[in-house]
Each structure stands twice: as C-alpha cells, then as structure tokens.
C-alpha positions in Angstrom: -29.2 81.1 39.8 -27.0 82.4 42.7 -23.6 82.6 43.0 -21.9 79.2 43.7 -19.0 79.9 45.9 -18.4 75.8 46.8 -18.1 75.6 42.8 -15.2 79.0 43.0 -13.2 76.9 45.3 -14.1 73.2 42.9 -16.3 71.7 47.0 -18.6 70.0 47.2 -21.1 71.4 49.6 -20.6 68.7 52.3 -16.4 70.1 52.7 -15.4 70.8 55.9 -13.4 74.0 57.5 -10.2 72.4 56.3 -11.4 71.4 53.1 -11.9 74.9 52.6 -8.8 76.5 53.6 -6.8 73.9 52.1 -9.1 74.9 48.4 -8.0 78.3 49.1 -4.6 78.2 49.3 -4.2 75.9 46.5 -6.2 77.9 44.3 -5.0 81.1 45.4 -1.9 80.5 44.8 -2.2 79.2 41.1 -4.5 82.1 39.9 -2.5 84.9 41.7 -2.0 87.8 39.0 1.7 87.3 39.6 1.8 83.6 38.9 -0.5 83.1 36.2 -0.6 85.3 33.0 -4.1 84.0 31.7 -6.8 86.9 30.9 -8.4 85.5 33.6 -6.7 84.9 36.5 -8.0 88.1 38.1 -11.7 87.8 38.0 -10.8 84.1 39.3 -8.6 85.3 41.7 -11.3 87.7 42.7 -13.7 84.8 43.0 -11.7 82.8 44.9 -11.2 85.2 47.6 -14.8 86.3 48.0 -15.5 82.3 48.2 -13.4 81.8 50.6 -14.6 85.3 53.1 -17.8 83.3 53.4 -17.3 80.0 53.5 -14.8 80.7 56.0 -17.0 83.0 58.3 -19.3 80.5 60.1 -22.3 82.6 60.2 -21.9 83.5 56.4 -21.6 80.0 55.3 -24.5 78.8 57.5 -26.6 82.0 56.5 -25.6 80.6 52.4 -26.5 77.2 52.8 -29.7 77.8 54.3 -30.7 81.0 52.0 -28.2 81.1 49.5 -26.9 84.5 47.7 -30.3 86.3 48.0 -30.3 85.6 51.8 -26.7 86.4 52.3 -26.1 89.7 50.0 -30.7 90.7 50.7 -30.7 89.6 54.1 -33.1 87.1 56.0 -36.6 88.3 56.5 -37.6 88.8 60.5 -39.9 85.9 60.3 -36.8 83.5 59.4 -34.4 84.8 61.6 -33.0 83.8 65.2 -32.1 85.6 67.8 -29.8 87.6 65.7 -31.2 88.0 62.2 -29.0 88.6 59.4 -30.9 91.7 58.3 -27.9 93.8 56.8 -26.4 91.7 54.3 -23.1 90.8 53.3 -21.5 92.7 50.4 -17.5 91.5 49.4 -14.8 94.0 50.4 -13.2 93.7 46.6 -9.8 93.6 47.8 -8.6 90.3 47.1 -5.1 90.9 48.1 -6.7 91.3 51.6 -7.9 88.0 51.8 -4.6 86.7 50.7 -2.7 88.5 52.9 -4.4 87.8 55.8 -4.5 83.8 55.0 -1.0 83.8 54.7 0.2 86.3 56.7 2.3 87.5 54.7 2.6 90.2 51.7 4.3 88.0 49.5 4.0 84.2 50.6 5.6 82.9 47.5 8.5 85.2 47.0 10.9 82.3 46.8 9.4 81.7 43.2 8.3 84.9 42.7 9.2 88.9 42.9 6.9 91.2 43.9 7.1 92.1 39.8 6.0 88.7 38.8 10.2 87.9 37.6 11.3 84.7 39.0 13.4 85.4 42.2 16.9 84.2 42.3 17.6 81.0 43.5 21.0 79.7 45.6 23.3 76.9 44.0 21.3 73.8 45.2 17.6 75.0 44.4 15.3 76.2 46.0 16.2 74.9 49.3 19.7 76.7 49.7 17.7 79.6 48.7 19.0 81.7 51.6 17.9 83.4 54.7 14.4 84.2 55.3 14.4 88.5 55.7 13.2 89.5 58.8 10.3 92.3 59.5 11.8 95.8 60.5 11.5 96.3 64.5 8.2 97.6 65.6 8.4 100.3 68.3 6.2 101.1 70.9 6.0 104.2 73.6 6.2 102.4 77.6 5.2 106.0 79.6 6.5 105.3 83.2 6.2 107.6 86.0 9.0 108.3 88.0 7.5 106.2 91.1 7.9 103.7 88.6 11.6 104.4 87.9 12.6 105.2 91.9 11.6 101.9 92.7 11.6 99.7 89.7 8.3 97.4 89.0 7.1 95.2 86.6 4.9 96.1 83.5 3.0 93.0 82.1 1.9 94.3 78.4 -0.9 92.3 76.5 -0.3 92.6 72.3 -1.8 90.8 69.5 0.1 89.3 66.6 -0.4 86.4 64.3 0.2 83.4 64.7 1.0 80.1 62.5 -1.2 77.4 62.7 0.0 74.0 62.7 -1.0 73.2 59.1 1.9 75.0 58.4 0.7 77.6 55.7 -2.8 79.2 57.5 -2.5 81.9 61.1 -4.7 83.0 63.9 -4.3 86.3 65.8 -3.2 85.5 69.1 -3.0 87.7 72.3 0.4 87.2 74.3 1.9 88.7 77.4 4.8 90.5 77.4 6.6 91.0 81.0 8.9 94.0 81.7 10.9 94.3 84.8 11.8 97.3 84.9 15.0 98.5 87.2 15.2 101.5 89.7 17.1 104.5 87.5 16.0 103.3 84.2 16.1 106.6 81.9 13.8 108.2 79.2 15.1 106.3 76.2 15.9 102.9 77.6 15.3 100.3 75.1 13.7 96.7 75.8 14.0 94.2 73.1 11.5 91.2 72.4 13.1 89.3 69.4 11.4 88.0 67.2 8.1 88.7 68.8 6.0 90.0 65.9 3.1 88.3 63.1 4.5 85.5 61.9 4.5 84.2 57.9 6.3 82.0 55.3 9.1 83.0 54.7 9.6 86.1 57.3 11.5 86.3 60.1 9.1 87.8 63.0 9.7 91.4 63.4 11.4 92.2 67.2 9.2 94.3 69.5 11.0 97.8 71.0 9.4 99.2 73.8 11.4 102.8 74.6 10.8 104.1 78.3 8.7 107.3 78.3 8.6 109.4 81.5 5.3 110.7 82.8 5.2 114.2 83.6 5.5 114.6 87.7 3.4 117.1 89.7 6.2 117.9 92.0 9.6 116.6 90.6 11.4 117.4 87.0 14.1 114.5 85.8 17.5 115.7 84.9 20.1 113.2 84.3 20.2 111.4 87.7 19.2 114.4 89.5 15.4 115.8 90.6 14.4 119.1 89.9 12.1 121.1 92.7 10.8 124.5 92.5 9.2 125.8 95.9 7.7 128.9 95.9 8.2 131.1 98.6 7.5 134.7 99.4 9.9 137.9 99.3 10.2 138.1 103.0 11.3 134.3 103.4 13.4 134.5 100.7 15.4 137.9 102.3 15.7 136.4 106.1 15.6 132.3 105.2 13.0 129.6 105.8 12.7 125.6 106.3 11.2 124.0 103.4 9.3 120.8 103.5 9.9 118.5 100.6 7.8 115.3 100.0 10.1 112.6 98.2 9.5 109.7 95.8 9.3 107.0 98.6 6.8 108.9 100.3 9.6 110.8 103.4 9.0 114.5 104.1 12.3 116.6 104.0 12.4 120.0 105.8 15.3 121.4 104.3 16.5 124.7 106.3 17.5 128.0 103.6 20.0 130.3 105.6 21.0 132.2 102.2 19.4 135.2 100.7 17.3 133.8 97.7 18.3 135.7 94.8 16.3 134.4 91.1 19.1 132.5 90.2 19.9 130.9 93.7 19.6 127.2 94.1 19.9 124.9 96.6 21.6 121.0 96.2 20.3 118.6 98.8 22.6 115.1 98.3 21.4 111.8 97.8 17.7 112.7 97.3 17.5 112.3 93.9 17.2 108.8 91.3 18.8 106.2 91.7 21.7 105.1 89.5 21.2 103.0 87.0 24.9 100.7 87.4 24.3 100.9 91.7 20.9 101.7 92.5 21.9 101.9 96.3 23.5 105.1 95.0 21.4 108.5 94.1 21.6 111.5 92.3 21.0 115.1 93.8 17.8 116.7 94.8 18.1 120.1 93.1 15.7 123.1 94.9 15.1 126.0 93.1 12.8 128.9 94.1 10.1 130.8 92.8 10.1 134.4 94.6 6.4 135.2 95.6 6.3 139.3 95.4 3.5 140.9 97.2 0.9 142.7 95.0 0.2 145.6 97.7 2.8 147.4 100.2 1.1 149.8 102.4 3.0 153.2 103.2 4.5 152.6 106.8 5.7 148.7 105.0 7.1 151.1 102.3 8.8 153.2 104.7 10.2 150.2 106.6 11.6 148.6 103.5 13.5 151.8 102.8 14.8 151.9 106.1 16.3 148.1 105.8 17.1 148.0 102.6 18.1 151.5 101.4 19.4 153.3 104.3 
C-alpha cells in the first residue's frame, strides 16, 4: 500500500487547502526536533513535511488522489495524461527544515519558547507576553547603477522586488512582488544611501529587514565624476596644442560648448570651464566645474623640410 500522506497530517481525504495548512503547522510544530525529544520525532517530522509539499502543490495532490504514490513518484502513463502529463515524477527534496522555513517564514518561528539549541528561551517578568522586542532582520543592500544623465537631472527609479508576505491567518506567507519608487535628486553622489524600512520577508516574530539601495554611477563615454566637478579629456594634436584651438564640448543637457585654448598645452596643462559641471546636491541651481584636460596627439612621421622647420621655430 502507498504512502498515505492525508494519514501523516491525521485528514481525511475530503480536507480542504486550509485544513491542510492548518494540520501542518500544528503538527510541525509539536514534532520539531527541538520541541519534542521522542526517538521519533524526526522521521515524523520528515513525514510531515513531505505530506504537506504535496498536498499543498495543487497539481501533486490532484496527480495523488487520482493515482496515488505510484502515479506521483512513477509518473502517469501517456494514455492517462492531459495536456501536460505528469511523466517525471515527484521525488521529496529531504530537507524538512525547508518546508518549515518557508511555511513560516521564518528560521525559528517559535523562538519565544525555544533557542535555536532546543533550551527554553528566557522569558520577561509577566510571561510570555512581556517577552520583549521582536529582533529585526539585518539591512539588505542592493547596488542602484545611475548614469550621470540620471544624476544631472534627477528622475525617478520605480524598482520591482519580491519578499514575503504574511497571510491573514496570521502564521502562513505568500511571496509577493512590490514596487519600490525612488526619486532621485539632481547631484546625488556615488554612495548615497536610500532607506525602505522595514521593507523585507516578513515572519513571527521578526521585525522586517529595511531595504538599502546605494547609488552606483555608470561609467560615462565622455565625462569622468570628481566630487562636484566633470572630468574631460580632448585629444588634440601637437600643432594645436603649440599655437591654441577651439574645442567643442557636448554637455550633459545635450548644449555644445566651444571652448577657445589660447595657452601652450603642456602634459600637465588643464583647463577649468565654470559652472559646467554637476549640480550641487544642497542648491542644485548651483554647479561644479567642467575640468578639460588634453591628450597631445604626436605625429608618427615628420618629413625632412617639417623637420627643418621645426628646428627653425623651436630651436633657433
């Protein structure tokens, strides 16, 4: 005779979703190794949670009642199956503590009874209801990569993230997708830190972890972030560099700059251009510096009369 996971959970065959659950958590949580010391509470425990995998799954417990444990761990044949045929078969994880976990969303959904050693937990004066503050998760941080568009002008990010969730029965969860909306100012910095308390799985007896997201800045094709200020490099060649040159710098928002250079460009010349840079964080009507330096272009070939020149301007 199969495997008789309504008898594991003490249902008849007729119970319902919450009949189930509600068998589970009962159970579960007398035969846990750390609550009960019987010789066997594991193998129950074991049972218990394999019951419950497929008499929760709805296409497990159908595939059960209709075949039972050959057709659910052997598979269906073709000729019985529908449109999708159970064909593979279902074989148990063996990690019980993953089914208990994930029921109650929690590692340890009894710790106000119990330590993760199986000691009874310290209780407040007034039992177990002045036991205390609930601990909450550590903060879970996440990467937000921004480009600097992004940062010039400010924008909003809306972020999708799953967590779970607490049903109403009070002691079951569901995985749940939520939006998260960042606005994010003009002049925010690498390492700007936005804050959603509280915003992580819930579970007896935890406090939801708080969700971190820490600004990232893309790498820019044309423009390298220092402080407040923009970094540009514009190559140009020897001869511009000895007699000057207009450069022509495209900005953030898009404007083209031609910036006149009336100095000799020497390596470690730079030019400061004011105002053209990010804005501040504290006044974003306010802007850092646009910072030019140059990369000197040195021809690969001088023929002899360019040679002779050269000596003539620069040697005689």
């Amino acid at each position: 005779m199969g495997q008789d996971y309504y008898g594991a959970l003490e249902l008849p065959r007729s119970a319902k979703d919450a009949d189930i659950k509600k068998a589970y958590r009962k159970l579960a949580l007398k035969n846990h190794p750390l609550k009960s010391k019987e010789p066997w509470a594991k193998e129950k425990f074991r049972q218990i949670a394999e019951a419950y995998d497929v008499l929760s799954d709805p296409v497990k417990k159908g595939v059960y009642d209709k075949f039972g444990e050959e057709g659910l761990k052997g598979g269906i044949p073709l000729e019985f199956g529908t449109e999708n045929p159970w064909t593979v078969g279902y074989v148990f994880h063996g990690n019980p503590e993953k089914v208990f976990k994930e029921f109650f969303g929690g590692d340890n959904p009894f710790a106000e009874f119990f330590a993760e050693d199986g000691l009874d937990a310290m209780v407040a004066f007034g039992g177990l209801r002045g036991r205390g503050v609930a601990k909450q998760d550590p903060p879970i941080e996440r990467d937000l990569y921004l480009s600097l568009e992004d940062l010039f002008y400010g924008c909003t990010k809306k972020i999708k993230i799953s967590r779970r969730v607490m049903n109403e029965d009070g002691y079951t969860s569901t995985i749940k997708d939520k939006i998260l909306t960042i606005d994010v100012h003009p002049g925010w910095k690498a390492g700007t830190r936005i804050t959603f308390e509280k915003e992580g799985d819930q579970g007896p007896n935890i406090i939801p972890a708080d969700i971190i997201f820490i600004v990232r800045e893309k790498l820019h094709p044309r423009f390298r972030r220092e402080d407040d200020n923009l970094l540009y490099v514009a190559s140009i060649p020897l001869g511009q560099a000895l007699i000057g040159c207009t450069v022509s710098v495209k900005t953030l928002d898009e404007r083209l700059l031609n910036i006149p250079i009336n100095d000799i460009v020497h390596p470690k010349y730079f030019k400061i251009v004011p105002g053209e840079g990010m804005p501040l964080p504290h006044d974003p009507t306010c802007k850092g510096d646009l910072v030019m330096c140059f990369d000197i272009c040195f021809p690969r070939h001088l023929t002899p009369a360019k040679k002779q020149l050269l000596r003539q301007a620069l040697l005689s």
